[in-house]
C-alpha positions as a Markdown table, in Angstrom:
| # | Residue | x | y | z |
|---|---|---|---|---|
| 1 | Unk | 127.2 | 94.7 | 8.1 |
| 2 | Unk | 127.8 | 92.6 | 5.2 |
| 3 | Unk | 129.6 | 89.0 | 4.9 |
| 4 | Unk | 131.5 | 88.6 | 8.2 |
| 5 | Unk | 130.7 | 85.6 | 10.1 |
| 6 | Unk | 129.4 | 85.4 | 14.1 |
| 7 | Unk | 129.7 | 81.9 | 14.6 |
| 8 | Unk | 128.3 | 80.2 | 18.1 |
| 9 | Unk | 128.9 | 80.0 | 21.4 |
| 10 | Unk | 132.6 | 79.1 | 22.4 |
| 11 | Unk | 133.8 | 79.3 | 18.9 |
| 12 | Unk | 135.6 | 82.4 | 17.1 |
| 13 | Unk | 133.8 | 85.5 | 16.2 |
| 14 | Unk | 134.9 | 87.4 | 12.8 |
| 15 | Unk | 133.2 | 89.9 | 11.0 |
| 16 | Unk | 136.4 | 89.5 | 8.6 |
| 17 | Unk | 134.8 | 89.4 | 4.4 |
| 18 | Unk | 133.1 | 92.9 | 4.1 |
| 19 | Unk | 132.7 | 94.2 | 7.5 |
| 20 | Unk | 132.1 | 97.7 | 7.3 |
| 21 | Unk | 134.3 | 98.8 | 10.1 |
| 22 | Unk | 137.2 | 100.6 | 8.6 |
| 23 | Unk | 137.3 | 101.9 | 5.0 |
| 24 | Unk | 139.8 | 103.7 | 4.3 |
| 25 | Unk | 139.5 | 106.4 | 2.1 |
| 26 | Unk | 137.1 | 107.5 | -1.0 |
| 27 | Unk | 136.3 | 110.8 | -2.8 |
| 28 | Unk | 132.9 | 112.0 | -2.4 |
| 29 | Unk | 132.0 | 111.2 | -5.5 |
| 30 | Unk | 134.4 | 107.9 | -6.3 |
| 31 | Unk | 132.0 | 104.7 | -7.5 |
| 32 | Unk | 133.0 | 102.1 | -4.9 |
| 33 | Unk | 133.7 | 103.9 | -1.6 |
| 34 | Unk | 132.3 | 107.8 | -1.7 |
| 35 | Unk | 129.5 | 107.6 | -4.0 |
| 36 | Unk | 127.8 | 104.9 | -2.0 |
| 37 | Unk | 128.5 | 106.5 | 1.0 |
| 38 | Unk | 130.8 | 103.7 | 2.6 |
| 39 | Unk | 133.4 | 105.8 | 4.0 |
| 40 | Unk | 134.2 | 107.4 | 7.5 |
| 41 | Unk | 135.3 | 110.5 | 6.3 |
| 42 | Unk | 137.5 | 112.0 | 3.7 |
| 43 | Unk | 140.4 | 112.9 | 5.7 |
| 44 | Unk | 143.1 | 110.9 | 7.4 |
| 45 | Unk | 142.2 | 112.3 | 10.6 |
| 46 | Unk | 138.6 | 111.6 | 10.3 |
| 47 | Unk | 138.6 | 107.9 | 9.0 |
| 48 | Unk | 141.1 | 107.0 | 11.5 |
| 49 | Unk | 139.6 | 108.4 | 14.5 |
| 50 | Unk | 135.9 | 106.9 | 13.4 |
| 51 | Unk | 137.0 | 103.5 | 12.1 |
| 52 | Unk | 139.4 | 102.8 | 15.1 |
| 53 | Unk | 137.0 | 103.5 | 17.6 |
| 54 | Unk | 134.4 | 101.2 | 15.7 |
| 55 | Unk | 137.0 | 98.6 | 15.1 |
| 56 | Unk | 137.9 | 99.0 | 19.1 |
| 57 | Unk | 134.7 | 98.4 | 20.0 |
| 58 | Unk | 134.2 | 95.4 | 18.0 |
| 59 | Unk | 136.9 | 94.0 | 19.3 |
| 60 | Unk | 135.8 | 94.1 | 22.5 |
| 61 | Unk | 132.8 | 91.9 | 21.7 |
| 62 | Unk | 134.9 | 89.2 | 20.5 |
| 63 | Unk | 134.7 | 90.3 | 16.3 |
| 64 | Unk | 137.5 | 90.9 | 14.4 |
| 65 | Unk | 137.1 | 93.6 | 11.5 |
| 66 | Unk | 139.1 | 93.5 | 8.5 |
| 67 | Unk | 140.1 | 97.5 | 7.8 |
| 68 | Unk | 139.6 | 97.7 | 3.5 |
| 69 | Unk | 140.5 | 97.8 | 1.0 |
| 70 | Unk | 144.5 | 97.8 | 1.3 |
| 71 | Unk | 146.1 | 100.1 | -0.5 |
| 72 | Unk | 142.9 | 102.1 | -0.8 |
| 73 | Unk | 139.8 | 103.0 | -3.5 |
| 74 | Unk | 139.5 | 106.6 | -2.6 |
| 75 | Unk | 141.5 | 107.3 | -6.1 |
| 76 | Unk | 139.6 | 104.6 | -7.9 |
| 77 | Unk | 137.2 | 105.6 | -10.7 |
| 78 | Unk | 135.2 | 102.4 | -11.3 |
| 79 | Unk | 134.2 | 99.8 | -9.4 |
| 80 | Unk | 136.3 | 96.6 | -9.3 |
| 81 | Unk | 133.2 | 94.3 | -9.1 |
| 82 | Unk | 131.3 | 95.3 | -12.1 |
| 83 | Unk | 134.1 | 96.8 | -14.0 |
| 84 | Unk | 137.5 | 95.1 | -15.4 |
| 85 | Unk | 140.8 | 97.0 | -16.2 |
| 86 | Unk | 140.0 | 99.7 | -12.8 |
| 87 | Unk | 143.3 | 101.0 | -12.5 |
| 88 | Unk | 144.8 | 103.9 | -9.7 |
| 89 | Unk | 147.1 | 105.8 | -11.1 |
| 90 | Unk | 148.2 | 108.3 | -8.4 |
| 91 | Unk | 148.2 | 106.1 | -5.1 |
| 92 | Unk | 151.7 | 105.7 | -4.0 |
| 93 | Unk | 153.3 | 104.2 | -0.9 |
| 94 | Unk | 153.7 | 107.1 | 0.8 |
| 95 | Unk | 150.0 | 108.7 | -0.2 |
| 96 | Unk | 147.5 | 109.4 | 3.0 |
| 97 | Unk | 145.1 | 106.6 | 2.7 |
| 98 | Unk | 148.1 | 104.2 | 3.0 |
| 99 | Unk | 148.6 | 106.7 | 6.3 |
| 100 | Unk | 145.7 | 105.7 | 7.1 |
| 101 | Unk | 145.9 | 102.1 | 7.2 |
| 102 | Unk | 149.1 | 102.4 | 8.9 |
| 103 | Unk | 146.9 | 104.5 | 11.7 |
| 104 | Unk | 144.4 | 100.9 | 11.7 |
| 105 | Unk | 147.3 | 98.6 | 12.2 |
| 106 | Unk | 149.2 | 100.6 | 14.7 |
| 107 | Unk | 145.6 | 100.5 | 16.3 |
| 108 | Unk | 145.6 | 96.8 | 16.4 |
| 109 | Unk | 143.8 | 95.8 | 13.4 |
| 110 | Unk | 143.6 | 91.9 | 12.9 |
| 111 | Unk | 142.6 | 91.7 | 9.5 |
| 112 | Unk | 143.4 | 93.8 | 6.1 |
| 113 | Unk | 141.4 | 92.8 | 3.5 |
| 114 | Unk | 143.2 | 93.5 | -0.1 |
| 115 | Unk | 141.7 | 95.3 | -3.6 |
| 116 | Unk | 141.8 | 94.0 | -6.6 |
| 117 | Unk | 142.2 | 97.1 | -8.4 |
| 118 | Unk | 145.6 | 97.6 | -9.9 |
| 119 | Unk | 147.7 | 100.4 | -8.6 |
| 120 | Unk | 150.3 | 102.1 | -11.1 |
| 121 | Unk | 152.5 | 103.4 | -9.1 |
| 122 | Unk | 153.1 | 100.5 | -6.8 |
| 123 | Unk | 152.7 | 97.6 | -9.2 |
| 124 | Unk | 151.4 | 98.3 | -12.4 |
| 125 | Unk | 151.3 | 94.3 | -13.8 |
| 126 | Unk | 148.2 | 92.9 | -11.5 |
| 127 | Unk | 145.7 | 93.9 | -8.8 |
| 128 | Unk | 147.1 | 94.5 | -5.7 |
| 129 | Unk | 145.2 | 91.3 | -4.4 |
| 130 | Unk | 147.7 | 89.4 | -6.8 |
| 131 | Unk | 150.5 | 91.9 | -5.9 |
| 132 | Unk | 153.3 | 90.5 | -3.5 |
| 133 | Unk | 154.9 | 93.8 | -3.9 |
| 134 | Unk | 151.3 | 95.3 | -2.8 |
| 135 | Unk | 150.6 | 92.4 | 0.1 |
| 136 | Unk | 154.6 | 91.3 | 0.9 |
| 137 | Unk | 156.2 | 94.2 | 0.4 |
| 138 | Unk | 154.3 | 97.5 | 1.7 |
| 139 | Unk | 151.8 | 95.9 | 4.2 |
| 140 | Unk | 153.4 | 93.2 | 5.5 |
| 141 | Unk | 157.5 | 94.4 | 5.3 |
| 142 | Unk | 157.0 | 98.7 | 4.9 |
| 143 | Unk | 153.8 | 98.8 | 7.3 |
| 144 | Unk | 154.5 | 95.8 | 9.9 |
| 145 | Unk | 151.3 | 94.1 | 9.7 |
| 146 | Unk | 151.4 | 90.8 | 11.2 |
| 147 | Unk | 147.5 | 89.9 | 11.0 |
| 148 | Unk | 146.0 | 87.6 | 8.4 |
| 149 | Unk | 145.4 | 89.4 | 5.1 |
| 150 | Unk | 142.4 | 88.4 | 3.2 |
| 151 | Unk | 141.3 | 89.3 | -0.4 |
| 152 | Unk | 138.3 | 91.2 | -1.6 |
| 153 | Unk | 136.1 | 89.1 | -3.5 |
| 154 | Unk | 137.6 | 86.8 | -6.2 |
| 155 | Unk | 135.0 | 84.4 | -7.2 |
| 156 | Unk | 132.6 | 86.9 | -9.5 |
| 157 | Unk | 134.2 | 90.5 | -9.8 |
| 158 | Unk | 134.4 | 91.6 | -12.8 |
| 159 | Unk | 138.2 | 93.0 | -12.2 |
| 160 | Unk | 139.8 | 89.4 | -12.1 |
| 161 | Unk | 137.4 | 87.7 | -14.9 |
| 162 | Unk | 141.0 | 87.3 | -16.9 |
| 163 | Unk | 142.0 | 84.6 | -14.6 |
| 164 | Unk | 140.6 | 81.5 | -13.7 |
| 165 | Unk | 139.2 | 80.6 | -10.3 |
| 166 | Unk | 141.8 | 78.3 | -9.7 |
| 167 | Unk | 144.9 | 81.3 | -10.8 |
| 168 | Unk | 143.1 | 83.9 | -9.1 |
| 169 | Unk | 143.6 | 81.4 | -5.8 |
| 170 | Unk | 146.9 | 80.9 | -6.6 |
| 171 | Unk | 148.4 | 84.2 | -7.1 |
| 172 | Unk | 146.6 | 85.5 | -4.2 |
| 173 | Unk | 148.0 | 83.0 | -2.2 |
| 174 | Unk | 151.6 | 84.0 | -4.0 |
| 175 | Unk | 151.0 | 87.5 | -2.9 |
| 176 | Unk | 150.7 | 87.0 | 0.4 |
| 177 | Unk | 147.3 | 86.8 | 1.4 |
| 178 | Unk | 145.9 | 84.3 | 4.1 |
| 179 | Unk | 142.6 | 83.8 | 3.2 |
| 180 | Unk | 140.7 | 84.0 | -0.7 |
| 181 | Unk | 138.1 | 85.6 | -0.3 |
| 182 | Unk | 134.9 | 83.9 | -2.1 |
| 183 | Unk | 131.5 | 85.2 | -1.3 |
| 184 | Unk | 129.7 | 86.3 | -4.5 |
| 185 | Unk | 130.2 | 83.2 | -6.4 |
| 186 | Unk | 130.9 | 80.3 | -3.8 |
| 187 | Unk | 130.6 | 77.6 | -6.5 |
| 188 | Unk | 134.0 | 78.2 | -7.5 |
| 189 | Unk | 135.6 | 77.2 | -4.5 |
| 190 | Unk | 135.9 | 73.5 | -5.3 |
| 191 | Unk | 138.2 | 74.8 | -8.6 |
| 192 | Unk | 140.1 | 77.4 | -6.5 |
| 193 | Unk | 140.9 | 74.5 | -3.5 |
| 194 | Unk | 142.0 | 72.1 | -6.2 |
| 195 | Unk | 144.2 | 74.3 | -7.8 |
| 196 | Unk | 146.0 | 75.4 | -4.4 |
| 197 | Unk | 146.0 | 71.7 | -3.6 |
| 198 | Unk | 147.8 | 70.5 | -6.6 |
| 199 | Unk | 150.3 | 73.9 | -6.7 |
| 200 | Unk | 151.4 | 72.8 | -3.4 |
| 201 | Unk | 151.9 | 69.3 | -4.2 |
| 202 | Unk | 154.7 | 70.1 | -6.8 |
| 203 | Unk | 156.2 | 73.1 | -5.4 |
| 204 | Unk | 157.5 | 72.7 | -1.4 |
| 205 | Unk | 158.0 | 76.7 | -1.6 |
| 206 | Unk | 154.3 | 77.2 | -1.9 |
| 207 | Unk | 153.0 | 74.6 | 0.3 |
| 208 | Unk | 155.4 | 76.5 | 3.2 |
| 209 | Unk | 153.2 | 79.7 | 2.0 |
| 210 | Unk | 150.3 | 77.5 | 2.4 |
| 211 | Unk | 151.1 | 76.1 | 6.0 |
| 212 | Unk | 152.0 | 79.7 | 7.2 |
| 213 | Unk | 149.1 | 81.0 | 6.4 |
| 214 | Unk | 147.0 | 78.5 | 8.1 |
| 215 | Unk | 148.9 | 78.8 | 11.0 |
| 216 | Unk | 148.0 | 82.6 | 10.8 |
| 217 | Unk | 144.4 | 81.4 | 10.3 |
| 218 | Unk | 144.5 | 79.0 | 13.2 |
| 219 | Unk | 145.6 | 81.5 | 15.4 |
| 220 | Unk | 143.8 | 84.2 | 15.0 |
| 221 | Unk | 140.4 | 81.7 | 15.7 |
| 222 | Unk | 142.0 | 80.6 | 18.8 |
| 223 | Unk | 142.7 | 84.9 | 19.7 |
| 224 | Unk | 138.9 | 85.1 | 19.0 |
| 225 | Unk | 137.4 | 82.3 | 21.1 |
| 226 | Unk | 135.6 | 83.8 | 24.3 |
Protein backbone atom coordinates (compact mmCIF):
# COMPACT_ATOMS: atom_id res chain seq x y z
CA UNK A 1 0.00 0.00 0.00
CA UNK A 2 3.07 2.05 -0.06
CA UNK A 3 4.23 4.93 2.42
CA UNK A 4 1.02 5.98 4.27
CA UNK A 5 1.21 5.83 7.96
CA UNK A 6 -1.35 3.71 10.54
CA UNK A 7 -0.30 5.09 13.54
CA UNK A 8 -1.71 3.57 17.12
CA UNK A 9 -4.54 3.30 18.99
CA UNK A 10 -6.36 6.71 19.68
CA UNK A 11 -4.17 8.59 17.41
CA UNK A 12 -4.84 9.64 13.67
CA UNK A 13 -4.78 7.14 10.85
CA UNK A 14 -3.45 8.30 7.26
CA UNK A 15 -2.51 6.40 4.51
CA UNK A 16 -1.63 10.02 2.93
CA UNK A 17 2.37 9.67 0.96
CA UNK A 18 1.72 6.95 -1.71
CA UNK A 19 -1.45 5.31 -0.86
CA UNK A 20 -2.70 3.57 -3.76
CA UNK A 21 -6.28 4.54 -3.41
CA UNK A 22 -7.03 6.88 -6.25
CA UNK A 23 -4.75 7.42 -9.30
CA UNK A 24 -6.07 9.20 -11.54
CA UNK A 25 -5.41 8.61 -14.90
CA UNK A 26 -2.56 6.83 -17.17
CA UNK A 27 -2.23 5.37 -20.73
CA UNK A 28 -1.76 1.79 -20.96
CA UNK A 29 1.42 2.02 -21.78
CA UNK A 30 2.63 5.56 -19.96
CA UNK A 31 6.01 4.74 -17.63
CA UNK A 32 4.69 5.94 -14.27
CA UNK A 33 0.99 5.18 -13.98
CA UNK A 34 -0.17 2.52 -17.04
CA UNK A 35 2.86 0.64 -17.71
CA UNK A 36 3.20 -0.44 -14.08
CA UNK A 37 -0.21 -1.13 -13.89
CA UNK A 38 -1.16 1.51 -11.00
CA UNK A 39 -4.27 2.82 -12.39
CA UNK A 40 -8.06 2.08 -11.98
CA UNK A 41 -8.96 2.31 -15.34
CA UNK A 42 -8.46 4.48 -18.37
CA UNK A 43 -11.62 6.28 -18.44
CA UNK A 44 -13.10 8.99 -16.30
CA UNK A 45 -15.95 6.88 -15.46
CA UNK A 46 -13.94 3.92 -14.50
CA UNK A 47 -11.27 5.52 -12.25
CA UNK A 48 -13.78 7.48 -10.56
CA UNK A 49 -16.25 4.93 -9.82
CA UNK A 50 -13.25 2.37 -8.50
CA UNK A 51 -11.06 4.83 -6.59
CA UNK A 52 -14.10 6.55 -4.84
CA UNK A 53 -15.42 3.44 -3.66
CA UNK A 54 -11.84 2.36 -2.33
CA UNK A 55 -11.17 5.79 -0.95
CA UNK A 56 -14.93 5.47 0.80
CA UNK A 57 -14.11 2.57 2.30
CA UNK A 58 -10.96 3.62 3.66
CA UNK A 59 -12.43 6.19 5.11
CA UNK A 60 -14.59 4.36 6.99
CA UNK A 61 -11.76 2.61 8.81
CA UNK A 62 -10.44 5.80 10.03
CA UNK A 63 -7.44 6.25 6.84
CA UNK A 64 -7.27 9.04 4.83
CA UNK A 65 -6.10 8.53 1.11
CA UNK A 66 -4.44 11.04 -0.82
CA UNK A 67 -6.10 10.80 -4.56
CA UNK A 68 -2.59 11.36 -7.02
CA UNK A 69 -1.02 12.76 -8.67
CA UNK A 70 -2.79 16.27 -9.12
CA UNK A 71 -3.03 17.37 -12.26
CA UNK A 72 -2.51 13.85 -13.55
CA UNK A 73 0.49 11.43 -15.24
CA UNK A 74 -1.78 9.67 -17.66
CA UNK A 75 -0.04 12.10 -20.52
CA UNK A 76 3.33 11.82 -18.95
CA UNK A 77 6.07 9.97 -20.99
CA UNK A 78 8.76 9.44 -18.38
CA UNK A 79 8.86 8.92 -14.95
CA UNK A 80 9.42 11.97 -12.69
CA UNK A 81 11.51 9.89 -10.16
CA UNK A 82 14.18 8.49 -12.33
CA UNK A 83 13.93 11.07 -15.08
CA UNK A 84 14.51 15.05 -15.03
CA UNK A 85 12.95 17.59 -17.54
CA UNK A 86 9.34 15.10 -17.70
CA UNK A 87 7.21 17.53 -19.22
CA UNK A 88 3.10 17.17 -20.22
CA UNK A 89 2.37 18.93 -22.92
CA UNK A 90 -1.35 18.46 -23.67
CA UNK A 91 -2.95 18.34 -20.10
CA UNK A 92 -5.03 21.42 -19.66
CA UNK A 93 -7.44 22.58 -16.96
CA UNK A 94 -10.28 21.48 -18.53
CA UNK A 95 -8.76 17.85 -19.75
CA UNK A 96 -10.65 14.60 -18.18
CA UNK A 97 -8.20 13.49 -15.64
CA UNK A 98 -8.53 16.92 -14.06
CA UNK A 99 -12.50 15.71 -14.32
CA UNK A 100 -11.53 13.15 -12.61
CA UNK A 101 -10.00 14.59 -9.69
CA UNK A 102 -12.79 16.90 -9.47
CA UNK A 103 -15.14 13.51 -9.28
CA UNK A 104 -12.48 12.56 -5.99
CA UNK A 105 -12.90 15.83 -4.23
CA UNK A 106 -16.63 16.27 -4.77
CA UNK A 107 -16.45 12.66 -3.21
CA UNK A 108 -14.78 13.89 -0.17
CA UNK A 109 -11.28 13.31 -0.72
CA UNK A 110 -8.99 14.67 2.24
CA UNK A 111 -5.76 14.61 0.63
CA UNK A 112 -4.32 15.50 -3.05
CA UNK A 113 -1.07 14.61 -3.31
CA UNK A 114 0.81 16.95 -6.21
CA UNK A 115 3.33 15.82 -9.31
CA UNK A 116 6.26 17.06 -9.95
CA UNK A 117 6.12 16.89 -13.57
CA UNK A 118 5.73 20.17 -15.30
CA UNK A 119 2.63 20.72 -17.17
CA UNK A 120 2.84 23.19 -20.40
CA UNK A 121 -0.22 24.22 -20.74
CA UNK A 122 -1.02 25.15 -17.22
CA UNK A 123 2.40 26.40 -16.01
CA UNK A 124 5.20 25.77 -18.22
CA UNK A 125 8.17 27.45 -15.67
CA UNK A 126 8.24 24.51 -12.76
CA UNK A 127 6.62 21.20 -11.69
CA UNK A 128 3.23 21.55 -10.71
CA UNK A 129 4.44 20.54 -7.07
CA UNK A 130 6.19 24.11 -7.26
CA UNK A 131 3.28 25.53 -9.18
CA UNK A 132 0.93 27.96 -7.20
CA UNK A 133 -0.93 28.37 -10.39
CA UNK A 134 -1.08 24.36 -10.41
CA UNK A 135 -1.78 23.96 -6.36
CA UNK A 136 -3.44 27.73 -5.66
CA UNK A 137 -5.08 28.28 -8.57
CA UNK A 138 -6.85 25.10 -10.26
CA UNK A 139 -7.10 22.81 -7.10
CA UNK A 140 -7.58 24.91 -4.50
CA UNK A 141 -9.52 28.20 -6.27
CA UNK A 142 -10.96 26.37 -9.89
CA UNK A 143 -11.70 22.89 -8.18
CA UNK A 144 -12.71 23.92 -4.37
CA UNK A 145 -10.50 21.60 -2.60
CA UNK A 146 -10.21 22.44 0.92
CA UNK A 147 -8.09 19.35 2.22
CA UNK A 148 -4.37 19.38 2.85
CA UNK A 149 -2.34 19.05 -0.26
CA UNK A 150 0.83 17.15 0.00
CA UNK A 151 3.72 16.71 -2.57
CA UNK A 152 4.98 13.72 -4.29
CA UNK A 153 8.30 12.89 -3.26
CA UNK A 154 10.91 15.72 -3.09
CA UNK A 155 13.84 14.43 -1.28
CA UNK A 156 15.47 11.96 -4.21
CA UNK A 157 13.44 12.28 -7.60
CA UNK A 158 15.29 12.84 -10.17
CA UNK A 159 12.59 15.57 -11.64
CA UNK A 160 13.62 18.26 -8.84
CA UNK A 161 17.58 17.36 -8.63
CA UNK A 162 17.92 21.23 -10.04
CA UNK A 163 16.91 22.57 -6.72
CA UNK A 164 18.15 22.09 -3.45
CA UNK A 165 16.43 20.34 -0.58
CA UNK A 166 15.96 23.37 1.25
CA UNK A 167 14.26 25.34 -2.39
CA UNK A 168 12.38 22.43 -3.28
CA UNK A 169 10.69 22.87 0.55
CA UNK A 170 10.32 26.31 -0.02
CA UNK A 171 8.57 26.61 -3.29
CA UNK A 172 6.36 23.81 -2.40
CA UNK A 173 5.38 25.43 0.52
CA UNK A 174 4.96 28.85 -1.87
CA UNK A 175 2.70 26.75 -4.06
CA UNK A 176 0.43 25.87 -1.84
CA UNK A 177 1.07 22.65 -0.55
CA UNK A 178 0.63 21.52 3.25
CA UNK A 179 2.85 18.95 3.72
CA UNK A 180 6.63 18.13 1.65
CA UNK A 181 6.59 15.07 1.04
CA UNK A 182 10.10 13.24 1.92
CA UNK A 183 10.11 9.55 1.83
CA UNK A 184 12.95 8.33 -0.53
CA UNK A 185 15.65 10.29 0.89
CA UNK A 186 14.67 11.29 4.55
CA UNK A 187 18.17 12.61 5.38
CA UNK A 188 17.35 15.75 3.81
CA UNK A 189 14.78 16.77 5.97
CA UNK A 190 16.94 18.48 8.51
CA UNK A 191 18.11 21.01 5.25
CA UNK A 192 14.44 21.29 4.01
CA UNK A 193 13.13 22.26 7.90
CA UNK A 194 15.90 24.80 8.14
CA UNK A 195 15.33 26.41 5.09
CA UNK A 196 11.43 26.80 5.87
CA UNK A 197 12.46 27.86 9.35
CA UNK A 198 14.69 30.66 8.37
CA UNK A 199 12.22 31.73 5.12
CA UNK A 200 9.71 32.30 7.63
CA UNK A 201 11.69 34.17 10.01
CA UNK A 202 12.33 37.09 7.44
CA UNK A 203 9.21 37.02 5.53
CA UNK A 204 5.71 37.40 7.83
CA UNK A 205 3.86 36.46 4.36
CA UNK A 206 5.35 33.07 4.41
CA UNK A 207 5.22 32.24 7.94
CA UNK A 208 1.17 33.00 7.60
CA UNK A 209 1.47 30.19 4.68
CA UNK A 210 3.34 28.29 7.20
CA UNK A 211 0.76 28.58 10.17
CA UNK A 212 -2.18 27.90 7.77
CA UNK A 213 -0.98 24.98 6.71
CA UNK A 214 -0.38 23.54 10.02
CA UNK A 215 -3.55 24.47 11.04
CA UNK A 216 -4.80 22.34 7.98
CA UNK A 217 -2.42 19.62 9.28
CA UNK A 218 -3.66 19.80 12.82
CA UNK A 219 -7.03 19.42 11.75
CA UNK A 220 -7.20 16.96 9.71
CA UNK A 221 -5.30 14.59 12.66
CA UNK A 222 -7.87 15.63 14.98
CA UNK A 223 -10.88 14.56 11.83
CA UNK A 224 -8.87 11.24 11.87
CA UNK A 225 -8.67 10.28 15.64
CA UNK A 226 -11.20 7.35 16.41
Amino acid sequence: MGHGARLGRGEPRSRAGHGSGARRGGCRDEPPIGALQRNYGFTVADVTSHANAFSAGMEQAGVAVAIKHFPGLGSATANTDTTTGVTDTTTTATSPQVAAFRSGIDAGAAFVMTSTAVYAQIDPTQPAAFSRAVVQGLLRDTLGFRGLVITDDLSAAAQVTGWSPGDRAVKAIEAGNDIVLASHSPDVVPEMVAAVVQRARSDPAFAAVVDAAAARVVGAKAHLVR
